[in-house]
C-alpha positions as a printed Julia matrix, in Angstrom:
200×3 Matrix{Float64}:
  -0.14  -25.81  -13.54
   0.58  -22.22  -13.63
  -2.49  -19.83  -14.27
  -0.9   -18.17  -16.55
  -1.25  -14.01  -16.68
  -2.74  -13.75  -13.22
  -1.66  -12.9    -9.76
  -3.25  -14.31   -6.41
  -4.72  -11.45   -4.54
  -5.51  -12.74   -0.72
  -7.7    -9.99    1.0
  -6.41   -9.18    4.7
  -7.88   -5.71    5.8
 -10.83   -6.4     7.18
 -12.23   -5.4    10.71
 -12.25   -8.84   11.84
 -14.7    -7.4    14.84
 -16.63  -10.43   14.83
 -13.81  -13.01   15.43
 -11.92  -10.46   17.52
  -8.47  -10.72   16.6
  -7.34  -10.02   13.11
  -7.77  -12.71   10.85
  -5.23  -13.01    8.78
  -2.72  -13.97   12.02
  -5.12  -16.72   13.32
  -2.54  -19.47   13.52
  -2.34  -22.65   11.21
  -0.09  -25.42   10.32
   2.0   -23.38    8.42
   2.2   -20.18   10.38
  -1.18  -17.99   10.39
  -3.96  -18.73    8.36
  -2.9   -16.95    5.5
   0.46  -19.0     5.5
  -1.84  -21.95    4.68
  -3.33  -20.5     1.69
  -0.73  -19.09    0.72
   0.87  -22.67    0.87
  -2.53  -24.15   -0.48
  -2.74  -21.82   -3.57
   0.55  -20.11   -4.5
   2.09  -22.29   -6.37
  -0.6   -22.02   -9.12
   0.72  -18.05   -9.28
   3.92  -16.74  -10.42
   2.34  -13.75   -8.32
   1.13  -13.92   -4.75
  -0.26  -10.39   -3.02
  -1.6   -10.39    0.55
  -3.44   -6.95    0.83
  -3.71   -4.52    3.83
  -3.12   -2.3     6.62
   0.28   -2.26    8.12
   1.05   -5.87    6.91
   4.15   -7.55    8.17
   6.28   -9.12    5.29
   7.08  -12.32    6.86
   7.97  -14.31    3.72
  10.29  -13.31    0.5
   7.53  -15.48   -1.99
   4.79  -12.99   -1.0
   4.31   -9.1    -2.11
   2.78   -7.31    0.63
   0.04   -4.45   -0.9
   0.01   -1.35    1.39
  -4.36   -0.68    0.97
  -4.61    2.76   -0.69
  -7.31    4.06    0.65
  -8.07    4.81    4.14
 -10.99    2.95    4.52
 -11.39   -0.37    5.43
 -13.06   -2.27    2.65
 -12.75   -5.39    0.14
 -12.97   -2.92   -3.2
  -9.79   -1.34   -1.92
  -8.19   -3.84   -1.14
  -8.92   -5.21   -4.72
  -7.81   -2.12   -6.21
  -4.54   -1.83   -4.38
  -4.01   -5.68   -5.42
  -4.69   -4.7    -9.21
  -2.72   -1.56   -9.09
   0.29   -3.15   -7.75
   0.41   -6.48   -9.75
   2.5    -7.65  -12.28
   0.1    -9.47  -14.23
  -2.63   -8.26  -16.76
  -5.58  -10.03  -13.85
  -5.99  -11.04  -10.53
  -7.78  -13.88   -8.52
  -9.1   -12.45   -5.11
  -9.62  -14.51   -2.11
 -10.17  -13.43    1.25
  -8.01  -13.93    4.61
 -10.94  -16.19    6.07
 -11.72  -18.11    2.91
  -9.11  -21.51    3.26
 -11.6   -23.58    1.24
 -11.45  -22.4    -1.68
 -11.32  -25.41   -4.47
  -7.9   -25.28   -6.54
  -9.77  -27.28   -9.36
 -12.21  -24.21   -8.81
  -9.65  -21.42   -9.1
  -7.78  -23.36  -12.62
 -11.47  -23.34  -13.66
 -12.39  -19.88  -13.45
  -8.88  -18.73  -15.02
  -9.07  -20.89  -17.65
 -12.42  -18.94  -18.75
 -10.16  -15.47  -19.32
 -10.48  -14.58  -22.98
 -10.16  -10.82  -24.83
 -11.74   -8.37  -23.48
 -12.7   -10.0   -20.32
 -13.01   -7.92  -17.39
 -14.68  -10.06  -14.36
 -15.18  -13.76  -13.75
 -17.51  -13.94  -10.74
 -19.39  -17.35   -9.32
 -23.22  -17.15   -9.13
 -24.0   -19.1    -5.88
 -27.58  -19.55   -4.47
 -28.56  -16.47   -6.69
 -25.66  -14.03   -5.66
 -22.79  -13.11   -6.95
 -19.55  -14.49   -4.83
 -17.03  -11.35   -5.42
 -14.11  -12.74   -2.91
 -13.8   -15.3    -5.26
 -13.54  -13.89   -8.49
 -11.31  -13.01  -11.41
 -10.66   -8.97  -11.93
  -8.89   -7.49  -14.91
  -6.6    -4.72  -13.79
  -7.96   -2.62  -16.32
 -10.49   -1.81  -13.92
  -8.53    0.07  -11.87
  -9.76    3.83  -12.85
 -13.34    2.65  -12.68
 -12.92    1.22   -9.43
 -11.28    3.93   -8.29
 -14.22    6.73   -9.46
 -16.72    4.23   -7.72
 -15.19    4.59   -4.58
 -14.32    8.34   -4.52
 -17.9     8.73   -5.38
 -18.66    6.85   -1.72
 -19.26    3.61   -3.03
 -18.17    1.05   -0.99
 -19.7    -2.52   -1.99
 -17.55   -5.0    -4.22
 -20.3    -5.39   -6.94
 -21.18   -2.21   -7.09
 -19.44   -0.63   -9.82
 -20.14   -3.99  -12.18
 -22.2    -2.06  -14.32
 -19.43   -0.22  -15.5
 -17.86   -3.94  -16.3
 -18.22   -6.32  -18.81
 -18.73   -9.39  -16.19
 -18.81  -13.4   -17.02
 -21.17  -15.2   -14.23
 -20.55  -18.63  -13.74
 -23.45  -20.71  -12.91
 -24.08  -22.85   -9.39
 -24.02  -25.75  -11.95
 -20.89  -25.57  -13.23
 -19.33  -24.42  -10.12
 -20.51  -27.74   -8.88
 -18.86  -29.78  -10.52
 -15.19  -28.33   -8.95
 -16.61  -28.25   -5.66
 -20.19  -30.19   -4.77
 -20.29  -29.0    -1.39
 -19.77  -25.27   -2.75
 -17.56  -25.46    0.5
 -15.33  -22.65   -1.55
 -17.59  -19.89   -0.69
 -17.4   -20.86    3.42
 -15.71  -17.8     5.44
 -14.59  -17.17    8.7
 -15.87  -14.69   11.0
 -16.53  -16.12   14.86
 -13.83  -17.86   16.95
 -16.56  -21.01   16.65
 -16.2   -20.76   12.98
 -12.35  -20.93   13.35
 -12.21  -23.88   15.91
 -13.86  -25.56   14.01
 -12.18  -25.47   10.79
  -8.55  -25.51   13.22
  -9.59  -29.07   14.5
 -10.68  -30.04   10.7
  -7.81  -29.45    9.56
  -5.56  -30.77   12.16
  -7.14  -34.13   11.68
  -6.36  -33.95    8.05
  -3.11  -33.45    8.72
């Protein structure tokens, strides 16, 4: 099933100083990591946007989002997702985030009615923003957040009219809440590399 209206925005800009290689080449069956969710979650898309710095375009299914900012952060790379996509929202996952539930992701899209503006998970208490549905209609606001210095992904949600989605109901698509797992130390990745070979 298509989710209708929105794009797939996969978040690749990040320092990755912590893993110490860029994440979004970290090989995978597939090609890099970002291959595999790519190959994991595209086909629920008729829009699939990798975000960035100097991004290769490797594949003809995949638009490649030149960041426009010049600093490194997830809110630009959301706003040059939303700026560039064809579709009235966006779904944003990150580089680092392959667990993300697809039963999860029709969930959360299915929730878009009028006037909506985020979809965000509530997890343990906090808001999970790489995870998320964002209306580009947000893109001015966004964009006066950050030229004002602001730099955090929630920060400018009080300008937004935002839809939390309890732990509870989030539970149901994924028990484990293994969605919401990221990548950042070459343990992390070996570890999810030999999961995933054996599932293979």
């Amino acid at each position: 099933m298509i989710c209708t209206g929105v794009s797939l925005l996969i978040l690749a800009g990040g320092e990755s100083s912590r893993m110490g290689f860029p994440k979004h080449l970290l090989p995978a069956s597939g090609g890099t990591i970002t291959d595999h969710i790519i190959n994991r979650m595209g086909g629920m898309f008729g829009e699939v946007m990798v975000s960035g710095r100097g991004l290769e375009q490797t594949r003809p299914d995949v638009k490649i989002v030149e960041d426009v900012r010049g600093r490194r952060s997830p809110l630009v790379g959301i706003l040059s997702g939303i700026l560039a996509a064809e579709n009235p929202y966006v779904f944003v996952t990150g580089c680092d985030m392959p667990f993300v539930k697809r039963g999860l992701i029709r969930y959360l899209t299915s929730q878009i009615k009028s006037g909506t503006e985020i979809i965000i998970p509530v997890v343990r208490g906090y808001y999970e923003p790489l995870c998320g549905v964002y209306s580009c209609s947000l893109s001015e606001r966004i964009a006066k957040y950050l030229d004002s210095g602001g730099s955090k992904v929630t920060g400018f949600f009080g300008s937004a009219t935002v839809t939390e989605i309890s732990e509870s109901i989030i539970r149901k698509y994924d028990p484990a809440l293994k969605s919401f797992i990221n990548m950042n130390t070459p343990k992390d990745y070996e570890n999810w590399y030999l999961a995933a070979g054996s599932s293979r």
